[in-house]
Every structure is written in C-alpha cells, then in structure tokens.
N, C-alpha and C positions, 0 to 999 in steps of 0.2 A: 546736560540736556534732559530734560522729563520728561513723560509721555504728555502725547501731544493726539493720540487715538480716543476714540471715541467709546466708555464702556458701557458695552450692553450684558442687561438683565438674562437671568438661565433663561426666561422666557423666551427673549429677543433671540440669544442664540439656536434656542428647539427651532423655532418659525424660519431662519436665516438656514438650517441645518434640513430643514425637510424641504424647502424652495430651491436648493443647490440640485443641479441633476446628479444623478449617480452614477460613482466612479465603478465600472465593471471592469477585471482586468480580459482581455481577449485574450484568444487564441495564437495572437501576435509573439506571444513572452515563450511560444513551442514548450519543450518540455525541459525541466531542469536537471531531473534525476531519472537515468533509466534501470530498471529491473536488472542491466548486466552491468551499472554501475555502482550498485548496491549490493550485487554476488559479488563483482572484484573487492570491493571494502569488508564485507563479511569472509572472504577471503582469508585478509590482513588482521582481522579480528581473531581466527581462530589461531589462526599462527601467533598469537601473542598470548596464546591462552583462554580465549573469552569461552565460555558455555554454551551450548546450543542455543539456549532461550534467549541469552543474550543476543545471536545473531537471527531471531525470529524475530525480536522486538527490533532491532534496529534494519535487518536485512528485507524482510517480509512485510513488517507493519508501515515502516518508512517507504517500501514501494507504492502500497496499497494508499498510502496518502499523497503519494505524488499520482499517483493513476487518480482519486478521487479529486482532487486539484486542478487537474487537465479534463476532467470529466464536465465538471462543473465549467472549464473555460471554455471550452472545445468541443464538448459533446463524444460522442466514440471515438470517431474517428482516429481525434489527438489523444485521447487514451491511451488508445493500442497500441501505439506510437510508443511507450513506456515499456513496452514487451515486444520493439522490433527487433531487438539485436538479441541473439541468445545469451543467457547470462553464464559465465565462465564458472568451471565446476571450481565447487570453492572447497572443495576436500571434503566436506560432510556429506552423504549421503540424503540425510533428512534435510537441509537446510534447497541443495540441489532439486528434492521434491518438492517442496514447499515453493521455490519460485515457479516450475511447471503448473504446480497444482493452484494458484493462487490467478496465474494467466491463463489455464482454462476456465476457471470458475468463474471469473471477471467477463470472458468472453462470452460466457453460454447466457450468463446476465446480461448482459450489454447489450448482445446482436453484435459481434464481431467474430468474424473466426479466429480461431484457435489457432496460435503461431507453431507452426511444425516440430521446432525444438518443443515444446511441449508435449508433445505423445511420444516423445521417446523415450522407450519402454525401460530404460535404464535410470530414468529418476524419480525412482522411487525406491521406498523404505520397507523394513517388514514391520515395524508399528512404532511410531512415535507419540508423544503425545505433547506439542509445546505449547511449555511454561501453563498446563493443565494439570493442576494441583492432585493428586491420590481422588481423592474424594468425588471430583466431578467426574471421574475413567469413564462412568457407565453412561450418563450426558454427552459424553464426546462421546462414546462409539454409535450413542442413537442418530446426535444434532449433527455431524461432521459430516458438510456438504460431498456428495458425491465426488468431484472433481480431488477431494483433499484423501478421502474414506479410500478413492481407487489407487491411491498411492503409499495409503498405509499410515495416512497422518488422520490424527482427531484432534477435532478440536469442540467446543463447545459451540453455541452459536451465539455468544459473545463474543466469541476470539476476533473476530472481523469488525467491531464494535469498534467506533472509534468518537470520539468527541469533535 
C-alpha cells in the first residue's frame, strides 16, 4: 500500500503549524521531581563515590529546573511545592546547604515563604565553592546571592544560569 496523504510545501506546513492553537502543559501534570527527592538520589550518589560538583549539578541544578518547569506551568504556587517536603540529609554538609539555600533564594524571588526546614541553622557550610573553578573565587564571593553567601556557599551568578 502507498501513501495515499496529501504532501504539503515547508510553506503549507509554517501556515498549518501557526493556525493550530497552542499546546500549554498546565499545572494539571503537579510536580515530577521534588527537592527531597533529588537530596535522597544525591544521597545514593555520594555513597557510590560521586564528588561534590557532581551532586550540585545533578542534586541542585536538576531541582532548580524542575522548580523552573512548575513555575512556568504553575506559577509559585506549584513551585514551592518542589520544596514542601524537607529534603533528607544526604551526608554532605555543602550539598545539605545548597538545597536550603537554593529554597530560600527561590522564595525571596518568587514571593513565597521560605519552607521552615530552610532556616535551620544547621545547613550550612564554612565555604564552599561548587564546581567554581580557582580563578572565578573572587566573582563568587562578590556575585553569590545572599540566600547562598549566608550559608557559606559561592557561586558566580552564572551558576543559576541555565538554558
């Protein structure tokens, strides 16, 4: 059997592609990933070895994109939602700051309060600096948002940068 459709021109499909209304995903799809299920996994990470930076890029940047994902669908609300449940100490110290510091800082941006497990004064570090190379040190200790600096982590203000 052979095609039996009808082909249309790149043109025909632009015109056909901007006439379709647009698919938005709602706030319907809730949240996928939360902040204390991304401490449990960085967890399991360190236990097997992985490096600090490692569990920033996957523990902390991978929240910060699931909170920007629900932000975008949901507005704050469903956000913050991503930082209800405390996330479980995952044995690192810095890493442990780093999700406080990351749900304050989000919040004081957003207009949401600040989830209580966050101000406890036990997460945080005496100086960290992840996956900030030698060279930028003095960049992070200017750029690194209050929320992050009060807990003893720098970072540049690219570190939050994300594509």
């Amino acid at each position: 059997m052979g095609f039996r459709g009808e082909v249309l021109s790149v043109a025909q499909l632009l015109d056909a592609s901007r006439a379709a209304p647009a698919l938005m995903p709602g706030s319907s799809v809730g949240i996928r990933h939360t902040a204390a299920q991304n401490a449990a996994a960085c967890r399991g990470l360190l236990a097997e070895g992985m490096t600090l930076d490692a569990c920033w890029r996957f523990g902390i940047l991978q929240t910060l994109d699931d909170y920007t994902s629900a932000l975008r669908r949901g507005g704050a609300g469903l956000a913050a939602e991503v930082f209800a449940d405390e996330p479980p100490r995952t044995g690192a110290a810095e890493i442990d700051a780093a999700f406080a510091a990351l749900a304050d800082h989000l919040a004081g941006r957003d207009g949401w309060a600040t989830p209580a497990w966050a101000s406890d004064s036990s997460r945080r570090t005496a100086s960290w600096y992840p996956a900030v190379p030698a060279i930028f040190r003095k960049e992070a200790k200017r750029e690194s948002p209050k929320a992050f600096r009060r807990r003893g982590i720098f970072i540049t203000s690219r570190s939050l940068a994300r594509a």
